[in-house]
Each structure stands twice: as C-alpha cells, then as structure tokens.
N, CA and C of each residue as an Amber inpcrd file, in Angstrom:
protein
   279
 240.4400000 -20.4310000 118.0290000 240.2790000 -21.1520000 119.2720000
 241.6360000 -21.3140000 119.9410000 241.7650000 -20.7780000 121.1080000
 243.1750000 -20.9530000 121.5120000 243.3770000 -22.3750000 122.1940000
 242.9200000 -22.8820000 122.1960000 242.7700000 -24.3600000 122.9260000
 244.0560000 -25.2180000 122.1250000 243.6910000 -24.8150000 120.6310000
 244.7640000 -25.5330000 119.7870000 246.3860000 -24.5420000 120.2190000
 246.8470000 -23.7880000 120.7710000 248.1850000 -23.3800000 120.8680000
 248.4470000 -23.9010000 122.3610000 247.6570000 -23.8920000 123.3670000
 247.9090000 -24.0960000 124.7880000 248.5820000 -25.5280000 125.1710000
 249.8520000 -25.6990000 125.6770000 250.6750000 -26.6590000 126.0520000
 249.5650000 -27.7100000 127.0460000 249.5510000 -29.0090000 126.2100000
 248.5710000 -29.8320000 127.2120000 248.7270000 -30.0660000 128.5600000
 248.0500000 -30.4370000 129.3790000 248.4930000 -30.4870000 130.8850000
 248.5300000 -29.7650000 131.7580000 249.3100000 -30.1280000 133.2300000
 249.5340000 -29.0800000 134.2660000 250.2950000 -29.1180000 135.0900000
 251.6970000 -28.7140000 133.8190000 252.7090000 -28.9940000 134.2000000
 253.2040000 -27.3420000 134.3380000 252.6750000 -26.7200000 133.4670000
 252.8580000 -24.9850000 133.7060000 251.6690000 -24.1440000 133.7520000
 250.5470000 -24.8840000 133.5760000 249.2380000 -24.2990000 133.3320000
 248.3820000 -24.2900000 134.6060000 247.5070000 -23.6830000 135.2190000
 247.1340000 -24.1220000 136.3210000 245.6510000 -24.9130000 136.0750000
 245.0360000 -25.6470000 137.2190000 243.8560000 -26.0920000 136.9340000
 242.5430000 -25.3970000 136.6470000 242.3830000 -25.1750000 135.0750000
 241.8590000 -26.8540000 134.8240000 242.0810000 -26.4360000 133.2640000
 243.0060000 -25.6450000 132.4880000 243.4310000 -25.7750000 132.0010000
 242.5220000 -25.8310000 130.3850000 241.5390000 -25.1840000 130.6890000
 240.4980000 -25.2500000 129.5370000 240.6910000 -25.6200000 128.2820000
 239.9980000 -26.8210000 127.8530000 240.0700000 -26.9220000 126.4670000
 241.8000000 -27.1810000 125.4800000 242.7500000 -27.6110000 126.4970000
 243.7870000 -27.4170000 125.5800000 244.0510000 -28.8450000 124.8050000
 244.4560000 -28.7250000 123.6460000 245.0970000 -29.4790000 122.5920000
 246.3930000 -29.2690000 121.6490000 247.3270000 -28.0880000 122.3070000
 248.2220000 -28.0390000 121.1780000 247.9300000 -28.6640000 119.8780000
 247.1560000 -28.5250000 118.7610000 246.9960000 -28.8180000 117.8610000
 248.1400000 -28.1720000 116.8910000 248.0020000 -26.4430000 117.0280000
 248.5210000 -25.8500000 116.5390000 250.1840000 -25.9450000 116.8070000
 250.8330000 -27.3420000 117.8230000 251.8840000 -27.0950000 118.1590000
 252.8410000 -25.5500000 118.4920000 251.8060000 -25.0270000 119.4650000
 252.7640000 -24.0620000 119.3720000 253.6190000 -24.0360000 121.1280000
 252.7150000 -25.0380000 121.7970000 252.9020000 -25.1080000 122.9080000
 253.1350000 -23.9500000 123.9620000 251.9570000 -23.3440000 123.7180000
 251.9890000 -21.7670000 125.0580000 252.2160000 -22.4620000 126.4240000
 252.9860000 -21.6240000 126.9970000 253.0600000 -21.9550000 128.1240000
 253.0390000 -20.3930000 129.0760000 252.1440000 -20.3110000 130.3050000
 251.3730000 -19.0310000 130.9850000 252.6040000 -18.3410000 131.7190000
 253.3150000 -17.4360000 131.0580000 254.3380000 -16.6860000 131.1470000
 254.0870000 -15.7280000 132.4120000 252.3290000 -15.1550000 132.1150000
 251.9060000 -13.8300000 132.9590000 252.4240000 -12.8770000 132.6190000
 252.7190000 -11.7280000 133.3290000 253.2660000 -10.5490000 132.6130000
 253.8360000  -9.7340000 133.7100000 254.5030000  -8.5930000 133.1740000
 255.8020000  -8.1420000 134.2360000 254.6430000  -6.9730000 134.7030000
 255.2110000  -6.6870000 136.1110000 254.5440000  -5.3550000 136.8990000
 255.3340000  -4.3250000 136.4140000 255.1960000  -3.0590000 136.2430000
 255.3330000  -2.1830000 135.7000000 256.1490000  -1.5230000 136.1840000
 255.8960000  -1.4870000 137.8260000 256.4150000  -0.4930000 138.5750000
 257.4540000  -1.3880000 139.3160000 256.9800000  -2.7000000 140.2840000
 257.5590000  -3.6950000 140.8800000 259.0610000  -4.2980000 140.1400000
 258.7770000  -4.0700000 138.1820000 259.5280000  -5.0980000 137.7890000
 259.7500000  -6.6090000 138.3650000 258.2160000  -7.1010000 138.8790000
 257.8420000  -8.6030000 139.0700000 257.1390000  -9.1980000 138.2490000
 257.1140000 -10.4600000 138.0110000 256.0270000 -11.1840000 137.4220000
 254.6320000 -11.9380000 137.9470000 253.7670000 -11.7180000 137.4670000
 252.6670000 -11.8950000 138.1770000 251.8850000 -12.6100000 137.3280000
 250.8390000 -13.6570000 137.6790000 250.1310000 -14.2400000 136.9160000
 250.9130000 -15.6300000 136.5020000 251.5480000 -16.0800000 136.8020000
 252.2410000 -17.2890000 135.8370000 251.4390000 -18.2680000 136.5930000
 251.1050000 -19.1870000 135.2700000 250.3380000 -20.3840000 135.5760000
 249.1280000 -19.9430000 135.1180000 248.5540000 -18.8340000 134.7770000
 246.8270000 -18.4690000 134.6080000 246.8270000 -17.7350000 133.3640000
 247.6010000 -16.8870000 133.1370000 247.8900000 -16.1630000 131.9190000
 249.0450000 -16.3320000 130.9920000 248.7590000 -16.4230000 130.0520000
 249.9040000 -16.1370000 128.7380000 249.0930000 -15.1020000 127.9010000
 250.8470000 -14.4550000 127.5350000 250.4140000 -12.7350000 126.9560000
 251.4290000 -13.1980000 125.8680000 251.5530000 -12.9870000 124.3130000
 252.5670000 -12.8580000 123.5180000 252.3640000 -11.6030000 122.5970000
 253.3690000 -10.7990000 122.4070000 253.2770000  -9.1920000 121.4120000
 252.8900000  -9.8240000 120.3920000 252.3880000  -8.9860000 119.2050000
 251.8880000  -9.0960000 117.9790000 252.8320000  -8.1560000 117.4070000
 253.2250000  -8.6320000 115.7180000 254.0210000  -7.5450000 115.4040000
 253.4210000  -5.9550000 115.2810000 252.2960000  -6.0000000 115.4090000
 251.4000000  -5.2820000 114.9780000 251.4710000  -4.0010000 116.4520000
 251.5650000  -2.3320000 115.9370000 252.0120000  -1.6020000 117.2120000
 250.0810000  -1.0840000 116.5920000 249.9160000  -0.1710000 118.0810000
 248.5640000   0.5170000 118.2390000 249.1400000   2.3390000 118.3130000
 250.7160000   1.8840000 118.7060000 251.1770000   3.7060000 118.9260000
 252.6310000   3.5340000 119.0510000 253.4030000   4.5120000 119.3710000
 254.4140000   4.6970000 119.9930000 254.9190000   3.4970000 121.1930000
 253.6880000   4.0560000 121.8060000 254.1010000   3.2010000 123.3530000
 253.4280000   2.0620000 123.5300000 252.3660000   1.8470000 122.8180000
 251.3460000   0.4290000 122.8000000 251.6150000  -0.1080000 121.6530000
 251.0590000  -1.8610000 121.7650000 251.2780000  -2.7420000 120.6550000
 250.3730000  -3.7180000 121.1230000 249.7090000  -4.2160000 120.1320000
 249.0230000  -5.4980000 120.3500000 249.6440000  -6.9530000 120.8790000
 248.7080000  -7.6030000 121.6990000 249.3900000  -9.1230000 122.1910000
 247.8070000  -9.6960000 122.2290000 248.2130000 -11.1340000 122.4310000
 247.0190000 -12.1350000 122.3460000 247.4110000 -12.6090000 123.9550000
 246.4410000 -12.7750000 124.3810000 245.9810000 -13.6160000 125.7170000
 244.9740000 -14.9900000 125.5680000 245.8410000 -15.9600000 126.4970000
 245.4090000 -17.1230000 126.6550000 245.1850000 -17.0860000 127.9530000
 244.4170000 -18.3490000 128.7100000 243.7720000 -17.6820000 129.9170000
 243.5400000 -19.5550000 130.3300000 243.9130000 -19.7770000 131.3840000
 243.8940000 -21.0120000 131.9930000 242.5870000 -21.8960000 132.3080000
 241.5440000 -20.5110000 132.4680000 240.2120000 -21.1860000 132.3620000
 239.6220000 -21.1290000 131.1180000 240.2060000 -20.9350000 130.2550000
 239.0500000 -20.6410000 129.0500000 239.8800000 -20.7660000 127.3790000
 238.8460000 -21.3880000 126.5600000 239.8540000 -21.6840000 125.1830000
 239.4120000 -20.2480000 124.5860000 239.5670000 -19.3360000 124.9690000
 239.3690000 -17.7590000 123.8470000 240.6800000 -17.4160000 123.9630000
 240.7670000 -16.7540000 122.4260000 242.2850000 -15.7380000 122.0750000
 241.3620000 -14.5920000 122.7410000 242.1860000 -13.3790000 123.3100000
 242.0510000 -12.4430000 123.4520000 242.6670000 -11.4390000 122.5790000
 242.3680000 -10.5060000 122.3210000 243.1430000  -9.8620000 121.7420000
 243.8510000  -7.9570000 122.2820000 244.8240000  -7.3420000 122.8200000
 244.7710000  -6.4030000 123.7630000 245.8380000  -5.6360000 122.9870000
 245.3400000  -4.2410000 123.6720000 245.6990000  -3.2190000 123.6280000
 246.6850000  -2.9260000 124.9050000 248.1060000  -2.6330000 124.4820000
 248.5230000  -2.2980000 126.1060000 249.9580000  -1.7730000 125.8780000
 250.2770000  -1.0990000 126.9610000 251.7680000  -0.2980000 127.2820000
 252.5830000  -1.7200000 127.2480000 253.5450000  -0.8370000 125.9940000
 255.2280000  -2.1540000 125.5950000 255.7410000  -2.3210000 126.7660000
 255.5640000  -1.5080000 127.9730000 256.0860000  -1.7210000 129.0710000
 255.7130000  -3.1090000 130.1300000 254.4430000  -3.3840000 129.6650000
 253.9710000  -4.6090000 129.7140000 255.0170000  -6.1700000 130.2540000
 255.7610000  -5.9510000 129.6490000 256.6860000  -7.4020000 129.4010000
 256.2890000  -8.6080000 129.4540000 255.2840000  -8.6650000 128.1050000
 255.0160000  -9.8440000 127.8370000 255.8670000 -10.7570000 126.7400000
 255.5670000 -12.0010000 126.7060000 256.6480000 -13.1000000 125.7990000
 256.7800000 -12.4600000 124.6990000 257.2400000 -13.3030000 123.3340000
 258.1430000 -13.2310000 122.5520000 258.0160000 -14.8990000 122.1140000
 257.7280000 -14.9150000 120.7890000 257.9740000 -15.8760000 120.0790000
 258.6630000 -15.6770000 118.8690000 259.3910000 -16.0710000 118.8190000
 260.7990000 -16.4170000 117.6300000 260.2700000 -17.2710000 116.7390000
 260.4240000 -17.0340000 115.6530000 260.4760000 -18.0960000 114.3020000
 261.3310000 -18.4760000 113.9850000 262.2030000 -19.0930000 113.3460000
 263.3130000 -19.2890000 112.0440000 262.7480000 -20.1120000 111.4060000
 263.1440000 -19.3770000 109.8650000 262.9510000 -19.7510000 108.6900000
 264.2470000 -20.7890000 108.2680000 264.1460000 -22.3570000 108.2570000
 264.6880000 -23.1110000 108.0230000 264.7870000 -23.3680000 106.5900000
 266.6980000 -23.4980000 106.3930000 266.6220000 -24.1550000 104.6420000
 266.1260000 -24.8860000 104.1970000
C-alpha cells in the first residue's frame, strides 16, 4: 500500500493526496520525472517515480510510482533516461 511511504499533507503533494500516512516513514515526496527530449520536469506535485535496483536491460530499469490520487505502488518498466529520484540509504554504526 503506498499510502504508508507518501509524505502527509499538501505541502508537496497535490490535492487530495490519497490515502497518505507515512507509516513507512519514508516520506515520498512527487518529484515527477524529467522530459527526455526538453530536459524539463514535469508532473511534480502528482507523481513520484523512484529506480529500483533492479535493471529490465541495458537501457531500462525498474521504478515504483506513487500517484497523488491514489494509495497503489505501481510498478514500471522504463528508459534510465527517464530521470527519476533516487533514494540513498546509509547503513549506520
């Protein structure tokens, strides 16, 4: 349920912000994703896209989509050219 990663509110999210609870603290916030050709960003406020480590090819790799109206993970297939987020871990001592 993506409801639990989506940053509460609508402060970056647009209305109405389906179902969110950061439960999962991960606090998504709707990045959208880069135009291909434009090198613009489009979508912010309605979409969040993050890569998966996980590739489909050469040139494709999996990402999850969150979606402003709705608590579903998505799950996609798409060109790295994409420029979607990036979430960092560190492993703390």
């Amino acid at each position: 349920d993506g409801s639990a990663y989506k940053e509460v509110g609508l402060a970056h999210w647009n209305a109405p912000n389906t179902g969110s609870t950061n439960l999962a603290e991960f606090n998504a916030i709707p990045g959208g994703s880069r135009d291909q050709t434009q090198l613009t960003f489009y979508n912010l406020g309605n979409f969040g896209y993050w890569w998966s480590q996980n590739e489909s090819g050469s040139s494709n790799g999996f990402a999850k989509q969150l979606k402003y109206n709705s608590n579903e993970i998505q799950t996609l297939d798409h060109q790295k050219e994409q420029g979607y987020s990036v979430r960092c871990i560190v492993d703390l001592p």
